[in-house]
C-alpha positions in Angstrom: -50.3 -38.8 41.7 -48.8 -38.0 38.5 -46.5 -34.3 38.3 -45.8 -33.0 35.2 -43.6 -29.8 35.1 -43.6 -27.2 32.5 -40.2 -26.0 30.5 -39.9 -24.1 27.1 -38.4 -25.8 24.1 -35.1 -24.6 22.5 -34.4 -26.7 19.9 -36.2 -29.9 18.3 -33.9 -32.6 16.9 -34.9 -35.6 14.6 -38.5 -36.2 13.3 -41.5 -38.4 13.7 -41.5 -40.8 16.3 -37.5 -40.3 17.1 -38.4 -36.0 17.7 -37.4 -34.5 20.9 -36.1 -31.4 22.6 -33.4 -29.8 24.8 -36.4 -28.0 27.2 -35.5 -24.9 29.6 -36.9 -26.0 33.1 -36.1 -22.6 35.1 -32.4 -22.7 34.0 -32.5 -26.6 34.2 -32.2 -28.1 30.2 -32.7 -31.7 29.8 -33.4 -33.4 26.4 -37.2 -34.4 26.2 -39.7 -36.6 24.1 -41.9 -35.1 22.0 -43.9 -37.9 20.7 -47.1 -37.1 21.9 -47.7 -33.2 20.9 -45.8 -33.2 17.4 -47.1 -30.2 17.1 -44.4 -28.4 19.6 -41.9 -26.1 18.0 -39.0 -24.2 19.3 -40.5 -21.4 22.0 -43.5 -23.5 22.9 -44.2 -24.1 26.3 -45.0 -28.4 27.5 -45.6 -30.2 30.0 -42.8 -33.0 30.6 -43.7 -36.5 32.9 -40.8 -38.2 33.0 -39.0 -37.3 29.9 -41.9 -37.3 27.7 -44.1 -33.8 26.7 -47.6 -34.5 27.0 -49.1 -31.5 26.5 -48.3 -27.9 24.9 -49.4 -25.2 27.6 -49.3 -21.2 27.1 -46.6 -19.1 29.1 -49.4 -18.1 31.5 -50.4 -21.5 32.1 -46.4 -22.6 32.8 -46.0 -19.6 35.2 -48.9 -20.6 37.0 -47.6 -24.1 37.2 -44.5 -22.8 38.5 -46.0 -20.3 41.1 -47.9 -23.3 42.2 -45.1 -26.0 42.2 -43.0 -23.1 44.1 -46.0 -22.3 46.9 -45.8 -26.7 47.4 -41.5 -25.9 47.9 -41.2 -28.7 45.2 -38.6 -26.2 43.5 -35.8 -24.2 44.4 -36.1 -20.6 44.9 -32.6 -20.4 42.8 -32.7 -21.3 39.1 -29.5 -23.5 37.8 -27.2 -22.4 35.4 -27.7 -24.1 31.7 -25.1 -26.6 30.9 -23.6 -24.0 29.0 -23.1 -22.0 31.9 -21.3 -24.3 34.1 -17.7 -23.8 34.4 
């Protein structure tokens, strides 16, 4: 079984096949792919599978995803703080 886990994008670096993202998972930011939806911009919402965005998904759609991933206790109840955040 594949899992992919929605996060919104906050800024896109590079272009073409070398574009990614630093993505907002619930307070979580990791940098992310975007190969496959080059179409993403800044605010979007995607679907990551291991480090890679493979689809762009409305903020409905990623809350649902959330509520769902939440009801399955694959997340913590607690967002983390941003790198920025930590002391």
């Amino acid at each position: 079984m594949c899992l992919a886990i929605p996060g919104q994008i906050l800024e896109v670096m590079g272009a073409a096949e070398s574009r990614s993202a630093r993505v907002d998972f619930g307070g979580i930011v990791r940098q992310v792919h975007l190969l496959f939806v080059p179409e993403a911009q800044v605010g979007d919402f995607v679907m990551v599978h291991v480090g890679f965005a493979i689809s762009v998904v409305d903020a409905q759609e990623a809350e649902r995803t959330y509520e769902v991933l939440q009801a399955l206790e694959l997340l913590d109840d607690e967002p983390k703080p941003a790198p920025s955040e930590m002391p």
